[in-house]
Structure formats: C-alpha cells, structure tokens
Backbone as CSV, one residue per row, in Angstrom:
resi,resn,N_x,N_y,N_z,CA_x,CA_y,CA_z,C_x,C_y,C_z
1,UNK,-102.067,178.934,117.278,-103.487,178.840,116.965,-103.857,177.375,116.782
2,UNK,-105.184,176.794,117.551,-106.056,175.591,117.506,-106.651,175.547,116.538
3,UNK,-107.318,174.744,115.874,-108.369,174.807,115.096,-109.062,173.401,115.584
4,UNK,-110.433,173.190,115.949,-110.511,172.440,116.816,-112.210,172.371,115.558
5,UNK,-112.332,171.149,115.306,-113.323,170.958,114.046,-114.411,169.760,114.972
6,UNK,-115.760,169.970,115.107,-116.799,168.761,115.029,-117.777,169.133,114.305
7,UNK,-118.389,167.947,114.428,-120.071,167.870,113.953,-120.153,166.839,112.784
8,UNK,-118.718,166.492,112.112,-118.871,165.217,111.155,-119.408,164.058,111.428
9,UNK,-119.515,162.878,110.706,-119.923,161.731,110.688,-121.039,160.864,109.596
10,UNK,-121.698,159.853,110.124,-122.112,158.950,109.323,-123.470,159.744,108.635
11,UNK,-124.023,160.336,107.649,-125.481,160.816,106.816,-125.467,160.207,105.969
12,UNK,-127.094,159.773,105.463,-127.615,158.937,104.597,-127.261,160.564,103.429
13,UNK,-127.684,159.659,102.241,-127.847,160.537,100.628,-129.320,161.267,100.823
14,UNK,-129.456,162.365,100.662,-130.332,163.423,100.811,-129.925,164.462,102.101
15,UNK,-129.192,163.506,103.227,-129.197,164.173,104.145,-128.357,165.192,104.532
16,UNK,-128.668,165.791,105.502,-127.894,167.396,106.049,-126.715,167.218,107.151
17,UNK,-126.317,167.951,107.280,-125.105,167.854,108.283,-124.459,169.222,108.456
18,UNK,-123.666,169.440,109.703,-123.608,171.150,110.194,-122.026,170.860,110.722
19,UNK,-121.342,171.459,110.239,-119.447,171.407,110.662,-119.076,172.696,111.213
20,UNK,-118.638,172.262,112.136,-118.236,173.799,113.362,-116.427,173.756,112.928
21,UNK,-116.178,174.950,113.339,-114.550,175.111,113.468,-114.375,176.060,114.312
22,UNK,-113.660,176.276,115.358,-113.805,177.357,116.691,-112.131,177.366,116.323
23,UNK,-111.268,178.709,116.034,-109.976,178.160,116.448,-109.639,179.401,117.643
24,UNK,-108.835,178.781,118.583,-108.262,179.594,120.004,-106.919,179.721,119.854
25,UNK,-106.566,180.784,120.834,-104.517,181.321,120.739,-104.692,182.595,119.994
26,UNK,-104.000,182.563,119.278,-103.492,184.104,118.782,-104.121,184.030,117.321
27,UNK,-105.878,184.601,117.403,-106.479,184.612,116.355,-106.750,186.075,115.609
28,UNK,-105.723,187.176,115.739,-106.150,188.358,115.578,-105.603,188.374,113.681
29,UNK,-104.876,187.327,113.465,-103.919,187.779,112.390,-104.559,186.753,111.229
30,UNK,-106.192,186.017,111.603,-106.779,185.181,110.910,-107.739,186.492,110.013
31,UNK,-107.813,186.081,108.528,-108.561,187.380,107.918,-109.533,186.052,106.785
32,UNK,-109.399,184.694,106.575,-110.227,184.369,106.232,-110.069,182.626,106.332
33,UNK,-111.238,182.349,106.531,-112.483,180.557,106.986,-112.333,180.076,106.208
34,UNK,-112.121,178.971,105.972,-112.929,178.245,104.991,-112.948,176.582,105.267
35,UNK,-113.229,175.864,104.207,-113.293,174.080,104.149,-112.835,173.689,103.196
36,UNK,-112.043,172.981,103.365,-111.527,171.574,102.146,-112.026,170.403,102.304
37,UNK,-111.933,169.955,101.257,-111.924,168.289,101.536,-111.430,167.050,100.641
38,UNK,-110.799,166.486,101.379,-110.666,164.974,100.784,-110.425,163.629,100.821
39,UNK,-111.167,163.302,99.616,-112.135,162.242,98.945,-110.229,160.904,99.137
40,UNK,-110.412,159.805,99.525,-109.811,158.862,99.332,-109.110,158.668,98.034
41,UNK,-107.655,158.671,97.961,-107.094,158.465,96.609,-106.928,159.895,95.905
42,UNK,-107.535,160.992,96.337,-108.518,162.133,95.756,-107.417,163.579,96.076
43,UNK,-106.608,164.742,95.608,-106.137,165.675,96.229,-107.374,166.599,97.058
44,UNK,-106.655,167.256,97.925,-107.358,168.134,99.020,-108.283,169.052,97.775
45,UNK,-108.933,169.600,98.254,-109.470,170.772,97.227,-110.610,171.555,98.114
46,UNK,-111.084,172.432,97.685,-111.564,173.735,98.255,-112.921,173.058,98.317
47,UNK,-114.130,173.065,98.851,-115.538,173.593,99.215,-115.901,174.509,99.452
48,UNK,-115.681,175.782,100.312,-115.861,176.801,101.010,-115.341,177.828,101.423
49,UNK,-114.895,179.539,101.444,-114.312,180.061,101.670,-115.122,181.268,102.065
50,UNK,-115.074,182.245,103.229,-115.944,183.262,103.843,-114.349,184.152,104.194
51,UNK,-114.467,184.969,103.777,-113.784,186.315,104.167,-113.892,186.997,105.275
52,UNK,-113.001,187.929,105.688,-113.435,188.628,107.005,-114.558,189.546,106.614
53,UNK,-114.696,189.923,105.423,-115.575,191.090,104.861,-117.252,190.841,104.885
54,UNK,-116.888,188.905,104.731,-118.192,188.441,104.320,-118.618,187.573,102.661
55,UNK,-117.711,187.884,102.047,-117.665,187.186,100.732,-117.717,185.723,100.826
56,UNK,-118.085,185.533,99.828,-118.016,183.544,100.395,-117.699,183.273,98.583
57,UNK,-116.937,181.978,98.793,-116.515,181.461,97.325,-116.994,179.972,97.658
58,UNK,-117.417,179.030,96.423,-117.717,178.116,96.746,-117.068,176.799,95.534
59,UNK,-117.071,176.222,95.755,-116.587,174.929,94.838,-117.492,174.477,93.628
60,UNK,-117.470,173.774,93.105,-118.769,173.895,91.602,-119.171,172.758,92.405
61,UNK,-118.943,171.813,92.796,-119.409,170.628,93.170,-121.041,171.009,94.508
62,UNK,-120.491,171.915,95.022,-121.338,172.318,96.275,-122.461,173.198,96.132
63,UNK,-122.172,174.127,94.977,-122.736,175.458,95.035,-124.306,175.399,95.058
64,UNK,-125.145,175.711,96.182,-126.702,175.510,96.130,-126.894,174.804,96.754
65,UNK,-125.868,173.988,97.428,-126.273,172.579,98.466,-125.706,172.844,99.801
66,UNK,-124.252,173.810,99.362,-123.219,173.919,100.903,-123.668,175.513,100.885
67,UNK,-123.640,175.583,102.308,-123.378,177.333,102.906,-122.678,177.344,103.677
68,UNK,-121.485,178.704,103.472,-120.454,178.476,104.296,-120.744,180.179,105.425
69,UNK,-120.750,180.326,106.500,-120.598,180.970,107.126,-120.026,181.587,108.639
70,UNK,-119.480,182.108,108.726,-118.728,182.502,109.953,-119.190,183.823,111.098
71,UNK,-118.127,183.381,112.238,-118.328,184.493,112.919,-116.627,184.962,112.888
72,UNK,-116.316,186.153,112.764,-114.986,186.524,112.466,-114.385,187.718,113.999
73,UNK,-115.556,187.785,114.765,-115.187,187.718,116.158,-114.510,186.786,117.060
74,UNK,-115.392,185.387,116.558,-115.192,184.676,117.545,-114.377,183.369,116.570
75,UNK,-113.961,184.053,115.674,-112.687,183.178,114.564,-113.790,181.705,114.622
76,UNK,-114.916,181.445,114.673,-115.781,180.363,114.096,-115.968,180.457,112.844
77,UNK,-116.488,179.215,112.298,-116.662,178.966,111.099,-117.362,177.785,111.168
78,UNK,-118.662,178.312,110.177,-119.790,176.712,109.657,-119.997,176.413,108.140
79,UNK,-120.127,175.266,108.444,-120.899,174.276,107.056,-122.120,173.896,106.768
80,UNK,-122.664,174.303,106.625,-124.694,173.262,105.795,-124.348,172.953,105.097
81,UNK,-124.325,171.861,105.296,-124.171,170.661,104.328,-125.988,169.687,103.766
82,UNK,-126.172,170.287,102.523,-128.034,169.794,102.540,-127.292,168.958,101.455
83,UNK,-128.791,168.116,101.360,-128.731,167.498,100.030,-127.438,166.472,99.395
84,UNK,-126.988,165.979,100.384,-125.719,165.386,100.355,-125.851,164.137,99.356
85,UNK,-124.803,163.834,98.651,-124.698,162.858,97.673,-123.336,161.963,98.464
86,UNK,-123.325,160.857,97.925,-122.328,159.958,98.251,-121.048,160.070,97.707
87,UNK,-121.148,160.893,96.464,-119.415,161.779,95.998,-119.399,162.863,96.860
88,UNK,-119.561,163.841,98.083,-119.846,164.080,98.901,-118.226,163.046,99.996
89,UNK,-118.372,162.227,100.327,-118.112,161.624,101.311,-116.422,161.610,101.162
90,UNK,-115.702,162.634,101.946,-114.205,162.828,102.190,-113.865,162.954,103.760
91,UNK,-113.195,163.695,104.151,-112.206,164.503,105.163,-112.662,165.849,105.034
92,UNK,-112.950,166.143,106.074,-113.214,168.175,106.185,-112.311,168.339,107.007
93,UNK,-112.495,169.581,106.307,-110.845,170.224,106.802,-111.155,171.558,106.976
94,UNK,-111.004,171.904,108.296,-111.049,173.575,108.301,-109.476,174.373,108.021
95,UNK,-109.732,175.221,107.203,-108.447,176.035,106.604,-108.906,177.684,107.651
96,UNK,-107.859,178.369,108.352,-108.197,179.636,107.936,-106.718,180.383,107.482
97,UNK,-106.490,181.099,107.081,-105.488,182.242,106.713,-105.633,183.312,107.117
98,UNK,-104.019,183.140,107.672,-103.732,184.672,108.528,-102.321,185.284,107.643
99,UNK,-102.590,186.403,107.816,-100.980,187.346,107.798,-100.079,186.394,108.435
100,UNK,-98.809,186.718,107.944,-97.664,186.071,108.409,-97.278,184.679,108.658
101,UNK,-98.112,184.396,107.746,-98.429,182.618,107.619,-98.806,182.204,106.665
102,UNK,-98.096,181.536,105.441,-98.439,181.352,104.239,-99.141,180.156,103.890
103,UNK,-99.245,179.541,104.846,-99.772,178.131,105.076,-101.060,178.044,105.443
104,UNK,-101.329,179.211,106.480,-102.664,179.259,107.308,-102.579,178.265,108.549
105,UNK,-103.708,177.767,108.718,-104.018,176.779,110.029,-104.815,175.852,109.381
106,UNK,-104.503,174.912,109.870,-105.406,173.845,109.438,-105.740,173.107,111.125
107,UNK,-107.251,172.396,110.711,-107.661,171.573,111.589,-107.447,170.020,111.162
108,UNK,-107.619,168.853,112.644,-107.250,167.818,112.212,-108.319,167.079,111.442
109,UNK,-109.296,167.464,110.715,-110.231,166.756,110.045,-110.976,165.910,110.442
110,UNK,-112.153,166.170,110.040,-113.652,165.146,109.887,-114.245,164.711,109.098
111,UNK,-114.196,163.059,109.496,-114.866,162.168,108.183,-116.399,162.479,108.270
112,UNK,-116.767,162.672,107.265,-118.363,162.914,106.836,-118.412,161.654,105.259
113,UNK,-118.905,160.309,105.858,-119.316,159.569,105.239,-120.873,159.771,104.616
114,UNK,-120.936,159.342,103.883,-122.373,159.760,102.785,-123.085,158.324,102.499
115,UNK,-123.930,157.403,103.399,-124.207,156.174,102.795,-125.254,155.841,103.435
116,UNK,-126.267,154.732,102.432,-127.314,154.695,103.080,-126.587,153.091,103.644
C-alpha cells in the first residue's frame, strides 16, 4: 500500500488549506484515515481520525477549525484546514490502519507552513 499525500504548502494566519491522501495496492484491509503532525523539535501527534463507520476524533488543538473526512471506497482521505494559526505550522502526515498491520501506513509528509 501507497499513501501518496498533496495539497500542502506556504498559508498566511487566518488562512485555509485542503490535504488529500489517495492510498493504492492492497487497500481492502485499511478500516481507518487519519492525520498527524509534526511541529520541528516537536513529537508526531494526532490531528484527525475518520473511521470506516464515519466517526471522526479530533485533537484539542484543531477542534472547530480542522474537518477531517474521507471516502472509504476509494481509501481517500481530507483535511480543512480554516482559520490557521502559525502553531499550526508542522509535517502532515497521512496515517491509515489496517488489520494485520500494527503500524498502519504512513505517507511521506507535507510541510504546511503558517506565515505571513
């Protein structure tokens, strides 16, 4: 399994931004999406998580600003990113978790800088 991540990059403070994750190969055994991220100096940590069911969990830092949602057909996964602040500005990381893989998949990450 790929996990193949765009849509990061340079947004001013207030601004929005939209993070895709498409992953291809053997995606039948993926049961849930999500995003990490991290901050320079900073451990990885959660933003976002969407279930195959539809549940979504969110980070305290994000909650009301990020929406995380997927398509669990087509093993995609998105970010709205509104209202962005400059603590904001890490590495995204698409995570998903499958059966038989305790690790999951990870993608190779996107810088989403936050500056005016």
């Amino acid at each position: 399994v790929q996990l193949v991540e765009s849509g990061g990059g340079l947004v001013q403070p207030g601004g929005s931004l939209k993070l895709s994750c498409a992953a291809s190969g053997s995606t039948f055994s993926i049961y849930a999406m999500g995003w990490y991220r991290q901050a320079p100096g900073e451990q990885r940590d959660v933003v976002a998580v969407v279930s195959s069911g539809g549940s979504t969990n969110y980070g305290d830092s994000v909650k009301g600003r990020f929406t995380i949602s997927g398509d669990n057909v087509k093993k995609t996964v998105y970010l709205q990113m509104n209202s962005l602040k400059p603590e904001d500005t890490a590495v995204y990381y698409c995570h998903m978790s499958a059966w038989g893989r305790p690790n999951g998949y990870w993608g190779q990450g996107t810088q989403v800088p936050v500056s005016s």
